[in-house]
N, C-alpha and C positions, 0 to 999 in steps of 0.2 A: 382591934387595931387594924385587923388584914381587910375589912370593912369600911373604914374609915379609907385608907389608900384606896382600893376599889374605885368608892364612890369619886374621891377626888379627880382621878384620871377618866374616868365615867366622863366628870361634868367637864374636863377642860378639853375631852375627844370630842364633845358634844359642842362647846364652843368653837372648836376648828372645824365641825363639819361642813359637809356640804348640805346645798338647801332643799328641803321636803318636795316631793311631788302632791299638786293639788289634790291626785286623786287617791288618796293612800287609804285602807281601808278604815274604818271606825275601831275595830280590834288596835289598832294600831296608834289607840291613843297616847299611851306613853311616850313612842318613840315619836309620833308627831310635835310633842312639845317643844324637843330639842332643836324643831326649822329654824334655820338663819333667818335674821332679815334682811333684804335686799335694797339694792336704790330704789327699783322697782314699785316697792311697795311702801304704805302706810304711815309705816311702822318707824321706815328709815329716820334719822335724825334731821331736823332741818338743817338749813344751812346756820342758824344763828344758835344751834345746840350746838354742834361742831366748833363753831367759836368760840362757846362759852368754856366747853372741856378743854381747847387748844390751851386756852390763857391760865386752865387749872393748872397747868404743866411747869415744871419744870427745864424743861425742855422744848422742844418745838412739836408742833402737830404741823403735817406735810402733806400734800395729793402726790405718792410717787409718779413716778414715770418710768417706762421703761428705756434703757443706756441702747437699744434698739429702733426705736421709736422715728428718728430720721431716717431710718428704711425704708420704714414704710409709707410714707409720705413722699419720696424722691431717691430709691434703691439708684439708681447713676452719680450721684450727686455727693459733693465734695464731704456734706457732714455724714452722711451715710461710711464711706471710706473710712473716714475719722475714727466713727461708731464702732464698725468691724477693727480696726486696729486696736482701738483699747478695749474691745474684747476680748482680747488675750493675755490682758493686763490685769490676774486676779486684783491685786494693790488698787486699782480704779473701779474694777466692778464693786469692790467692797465698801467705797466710798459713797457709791450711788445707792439710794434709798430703795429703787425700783432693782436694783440687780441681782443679779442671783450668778453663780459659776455655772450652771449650767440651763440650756434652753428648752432642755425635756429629754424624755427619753420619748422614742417612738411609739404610738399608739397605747402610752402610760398618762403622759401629763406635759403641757406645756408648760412654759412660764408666764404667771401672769401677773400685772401687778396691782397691787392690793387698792381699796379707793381710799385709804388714808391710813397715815402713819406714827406711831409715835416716837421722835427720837429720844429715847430712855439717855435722862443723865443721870437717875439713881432707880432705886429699888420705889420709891414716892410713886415716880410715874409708869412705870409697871404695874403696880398694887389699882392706881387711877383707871390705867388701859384695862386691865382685867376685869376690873367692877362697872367702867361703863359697859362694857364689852357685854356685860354678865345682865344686866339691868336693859338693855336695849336690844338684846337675841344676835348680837353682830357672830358673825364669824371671826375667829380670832387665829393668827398666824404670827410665829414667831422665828426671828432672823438675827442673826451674830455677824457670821460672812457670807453665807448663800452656800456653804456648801452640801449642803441636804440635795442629795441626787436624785430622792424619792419623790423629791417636791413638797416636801412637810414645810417648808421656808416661805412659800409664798401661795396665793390665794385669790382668784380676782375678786370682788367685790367685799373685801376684807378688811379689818382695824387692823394692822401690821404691829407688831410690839419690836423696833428694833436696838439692839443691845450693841449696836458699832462705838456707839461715843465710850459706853462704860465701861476703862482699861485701867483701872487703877492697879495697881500689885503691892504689895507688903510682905515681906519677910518677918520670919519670926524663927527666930534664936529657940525659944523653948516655949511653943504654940501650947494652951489648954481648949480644947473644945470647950464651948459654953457647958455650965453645967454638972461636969466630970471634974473629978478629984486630981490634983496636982499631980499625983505620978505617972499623969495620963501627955504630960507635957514630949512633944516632940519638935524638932526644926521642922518649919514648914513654910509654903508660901501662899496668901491670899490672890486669888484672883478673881476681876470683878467680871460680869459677863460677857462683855465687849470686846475680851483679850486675849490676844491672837498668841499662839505656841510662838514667834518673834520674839513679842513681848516681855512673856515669860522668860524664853531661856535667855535674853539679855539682861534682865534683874537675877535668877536663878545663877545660871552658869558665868556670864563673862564680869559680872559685878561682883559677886557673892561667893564665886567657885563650889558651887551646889551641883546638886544633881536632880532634875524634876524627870519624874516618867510622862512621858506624852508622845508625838507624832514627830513625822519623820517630814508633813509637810509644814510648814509655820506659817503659812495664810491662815489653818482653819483655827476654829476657834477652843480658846483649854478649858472653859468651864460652859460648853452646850454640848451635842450631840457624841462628838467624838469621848468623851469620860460617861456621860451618862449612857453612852452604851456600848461600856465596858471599855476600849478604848487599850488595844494591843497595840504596842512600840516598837520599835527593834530590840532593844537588849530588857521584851518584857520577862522575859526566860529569866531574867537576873533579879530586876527589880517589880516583879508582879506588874498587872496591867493596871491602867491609867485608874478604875474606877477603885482596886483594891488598896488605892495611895491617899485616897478622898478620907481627910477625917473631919470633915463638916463644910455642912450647904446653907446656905440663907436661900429661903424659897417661897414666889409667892404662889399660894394654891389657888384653885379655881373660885375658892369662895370669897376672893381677896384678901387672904390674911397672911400675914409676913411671920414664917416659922422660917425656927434653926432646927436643922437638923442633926442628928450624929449618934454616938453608942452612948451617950445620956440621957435623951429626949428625942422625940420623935424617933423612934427606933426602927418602928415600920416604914416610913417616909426613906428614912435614909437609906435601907436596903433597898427600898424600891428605885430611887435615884441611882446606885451605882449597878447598870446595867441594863434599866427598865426603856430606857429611849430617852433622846432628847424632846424636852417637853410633853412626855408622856401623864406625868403626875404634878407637875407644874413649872415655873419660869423660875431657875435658877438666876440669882442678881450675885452672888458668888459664891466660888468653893474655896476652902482650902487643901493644898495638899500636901501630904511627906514631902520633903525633901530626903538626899541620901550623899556622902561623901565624893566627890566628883573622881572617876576614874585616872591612873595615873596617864595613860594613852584612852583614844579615839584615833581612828584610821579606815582606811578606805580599802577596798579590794575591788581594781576594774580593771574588766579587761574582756577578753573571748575567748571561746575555746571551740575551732573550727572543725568540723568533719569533712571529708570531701567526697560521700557518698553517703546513702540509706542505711546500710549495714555498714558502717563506722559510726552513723549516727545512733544509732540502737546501740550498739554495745556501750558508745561513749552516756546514753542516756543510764543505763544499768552502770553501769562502773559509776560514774557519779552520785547517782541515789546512795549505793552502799558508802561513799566515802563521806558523803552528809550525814548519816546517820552517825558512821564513826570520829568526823572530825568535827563537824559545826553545830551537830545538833546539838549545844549547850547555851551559857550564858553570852558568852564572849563574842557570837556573831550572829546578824540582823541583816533586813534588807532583801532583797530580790537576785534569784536567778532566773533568766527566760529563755525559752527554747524558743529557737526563731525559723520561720520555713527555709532559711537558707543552710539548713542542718549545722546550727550552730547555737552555743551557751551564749546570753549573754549576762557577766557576772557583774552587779551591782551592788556587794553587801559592804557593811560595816564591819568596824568590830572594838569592841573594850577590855584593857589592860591588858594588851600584850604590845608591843612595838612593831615595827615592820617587817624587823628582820624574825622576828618570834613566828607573826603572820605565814610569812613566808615560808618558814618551816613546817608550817600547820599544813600548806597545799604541798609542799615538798613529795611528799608518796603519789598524788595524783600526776603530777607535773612529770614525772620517773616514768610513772606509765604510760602517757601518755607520749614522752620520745622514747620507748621502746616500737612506738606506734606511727611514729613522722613520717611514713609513709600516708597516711591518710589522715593524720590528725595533728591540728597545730594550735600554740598556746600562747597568748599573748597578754601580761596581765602584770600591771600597776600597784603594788603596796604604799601606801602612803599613810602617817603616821601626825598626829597631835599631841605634844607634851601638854600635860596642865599646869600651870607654873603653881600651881595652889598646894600641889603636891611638895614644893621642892624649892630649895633657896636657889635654883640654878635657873636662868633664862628660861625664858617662856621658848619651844620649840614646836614648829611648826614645819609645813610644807611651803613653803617659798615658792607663790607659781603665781604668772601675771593675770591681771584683772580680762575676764571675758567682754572683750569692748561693747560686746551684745549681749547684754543677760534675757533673762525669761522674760521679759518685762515687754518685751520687743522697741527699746527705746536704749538708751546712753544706760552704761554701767554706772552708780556713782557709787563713794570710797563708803556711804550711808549704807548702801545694799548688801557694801562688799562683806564690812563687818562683820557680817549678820550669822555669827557661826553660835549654833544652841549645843547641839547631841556632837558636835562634831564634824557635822553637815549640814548643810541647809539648802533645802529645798521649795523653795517661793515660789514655784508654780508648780508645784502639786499636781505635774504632769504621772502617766502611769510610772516612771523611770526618771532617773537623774542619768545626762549623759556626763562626758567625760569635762566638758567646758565646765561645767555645773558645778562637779564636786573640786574641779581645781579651782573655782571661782572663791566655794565655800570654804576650801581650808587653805586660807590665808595667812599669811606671815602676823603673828603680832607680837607687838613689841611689851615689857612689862619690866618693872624695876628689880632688878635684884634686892632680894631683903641683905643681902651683908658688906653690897658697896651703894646703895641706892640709884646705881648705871642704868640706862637704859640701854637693852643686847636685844639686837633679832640675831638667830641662829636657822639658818637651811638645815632641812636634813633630809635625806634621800633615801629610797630603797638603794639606789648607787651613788656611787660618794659626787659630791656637791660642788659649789662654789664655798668659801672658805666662809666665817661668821663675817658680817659687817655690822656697823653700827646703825640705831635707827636716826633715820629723819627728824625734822622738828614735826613734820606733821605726823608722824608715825608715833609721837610721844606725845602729842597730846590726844591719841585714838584709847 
């Protein structure tokens, strides 16, 4: 079995390679076989073979381009500006076939884009790309959203495999892996390759009142890179990491063959997939995974915590390690702290089932210390709080803060983005940090039926006491 995986990932590292030097020794006949072929040469497909596999498709066959590409042709000039503006706009780079999130890392890898593409609208035309891919020496590269920083996502002279169209998702009430004996049934959610952490937590959590383990950003994608290697959350401390929630893969392998995997069949496949890399052993078309009871709170901790010297700032770095280890290092809190050169915290974390006011008591001993200390050290910091209505016959309760007229998008906020609450936050540009606009963006008011007058209530709630409940809008009730 451990043979079989081996080889697999063997053959699909050898399809994404890069392509042989003419002059490689004779020893070196094994590894010479695996050479890409190039436009360059021969070997390449014509143009009217390339038409003939487009039309096999299900989907479309494309020449990407790169979403930079006006730069270089007229770097002054008005589409160029354009270019660069919606380069900041994960939501658009993802849309474009040639994109990728990021342009390289320095003296690693550029981005480059591939000489043709397949827009995958099932597991059919994955299985197609793979096989012609496999039969014609192409190099093979696959993409979801572009977030592979490594550059595994994209490839110049490449057959690109990409998984953006396929977003389907499915719930299940009492999931059985193929294969496995019924008492192997648990809640779960299906998702297809395509589909963004978004997507997921608004079928998962805001339809369903689930709870999925995944990412803290929701551009990237739930079933590539981020699960298959291994894929730590914020509250993984509670609900294990992303890949230990996987109870089965549909996967197509390098030889082109469409296997399920999981703890009934293909047993080696499946261990090898939670953990081993995105597309390391093949092109997942989708996983499913645990779901878990939705916390009764989600809430937010922002704020800073200033020194105003070197040695304020050391002691303040040592006194906070120890209280992380005693108060946060558990299930209940997620997310980022960062030490910044202007000798100060800056605190970014989550946190689930406790409330605000709970929250706050949990920093309470730091916060003591630190105005024993207000001569050189100062503490400024935000509890904010998310009721789940799923939990409780009582109004949905939330944090009531206005829409960020600028979101990350660098364009108009609309009420579509605002929604957009998974874990409790939501972070759409998958910058290194969420600031302050961001997570007031993400934990929005919404509105839900009570189960025992069927009303519709928003309710404010505050770390400090609030505006009074009002009722919702008509547009607020049909959200």
């Amino acid at each position: 079995m451990t043979r079989r995986i081996f080889a697999a990932g063997v053959v699909l590292t050898a399809l994404a390679g890069a392509g042989c030097k003419t002059n490689r020794p004779a020893v070196d006949q094994e590894a010479a076989s695996t050479c890409r072929c190039t436009p360059d040469k021969r070997c390449w497909p014509s143009q009217a073979e390339w038409q003939a596999f487009g039309t096999s498709l299900h989907g479309k066959l494309e020449q990407p381009e790169s979403p930079q590409a006006p730069c270089r042709s007229d770097a002054a000039g008005a589409a160029c500006a354009s270019a660069i503006k919606n380069s900041k706009n994960p939501l658009y780079l993802q849309d474009q076939v040639g994109g990728t999130q990021s342009n390289g890392w320095l003296g690693a890898w550029t981005a480059a884009t591939s000489a043709y593409a397949v827009v995958a609208e099932d597991a059919a035309d994955i299985v197609a790309a793979v096989s012609f891919a496999r039969q014609r020496g192409l190099r093979l590269v696959i993409k979801g959203t572009g977030h592979d920083y490594l550059g595994r996502s994209n490839a110049p002279d490449s057959l690109l495999v990409w998984t953006h169209k396929m977003r389907r998702v499915s719930m299940h009430d009492a999931f059985v892996p193929r294969g496995c004996p019924a008492t192997a049934r648990s809640a779960a959610v299906t998702v297809e390759a395509g589909t963004r952490w978004i997507e997921a937590y608004q079928e998962v959590t805001v339809k369903h009142g689930r709870y999925v383990q995944g990412g803290g950003c929701t551009t990237v994608g739930a079933a590539g890179g981020f699960i298959q290697g291994g894929g730590f959350g914020s509250w993984s401390k509670k609900y294990g990491i992303a890949a230990a929630n996987m109870l089965e893969a549909e996967v197509v392998t390098a030889d082109g063959s469409l296997l399920v995997a999981n703890d009934c069949q293909n047993q080696d496949l499946f261990w090898a997939l939670r953990g081993g890399g995105g597309g390391t052993f093949g092109i997942a078309t989708k996983v499913t995974l645990r779901t878990h009871p939705l916390p009764g709170y989600f809430g937010v901790v922002d704020g800073s915590i200033v020194a105003k010297n070197d040695a304020a700032f050391k002691e303040l770095l040592e006194r906070f390690l120890l209280f992380y280890r005693e108060r946060l290092s558990n299930e209940h809190w997620g997310e980022q702290v960062r030490a910044r050169r202007n000798n100060s915290l800056k605190l970014s974390l989550v946190f689930e089932g406790m409330t605000a006011k709970e929250a706050e008591q949990v920093w309470q001993p730091l916060r003591d210390w630190i105005e024993r200390r207000a001569d050189t050290l100062t503490m400024k910091v935000n509890y904010l709080e998310s009721f789940s209505s799923k939990m409780s016959p009582t109004p949905s309760r939330a944090i009531r803060v206005p829409i960020n007229p600028r979101d990350d998008f660098g364009g108009r906020a609309t009420a579509s983005r605002s929604r957009r609450i998974g874990m409790g936050i939501s972070r759409a540009g998958c910058r290194s940090s969420f600031s302050k606009a961001r997570m007031r963006s993400a934990l929005l008011t919404r509105c839900s039926k009570r189960r025992d007058t069927g009303r519709s209530n928003c309710i404010s709630t505050r770390a400090k006491p609030g505006p009074p409940p009002r009722r919702c809008s008509a547009v607020e009730r049909r959200r």
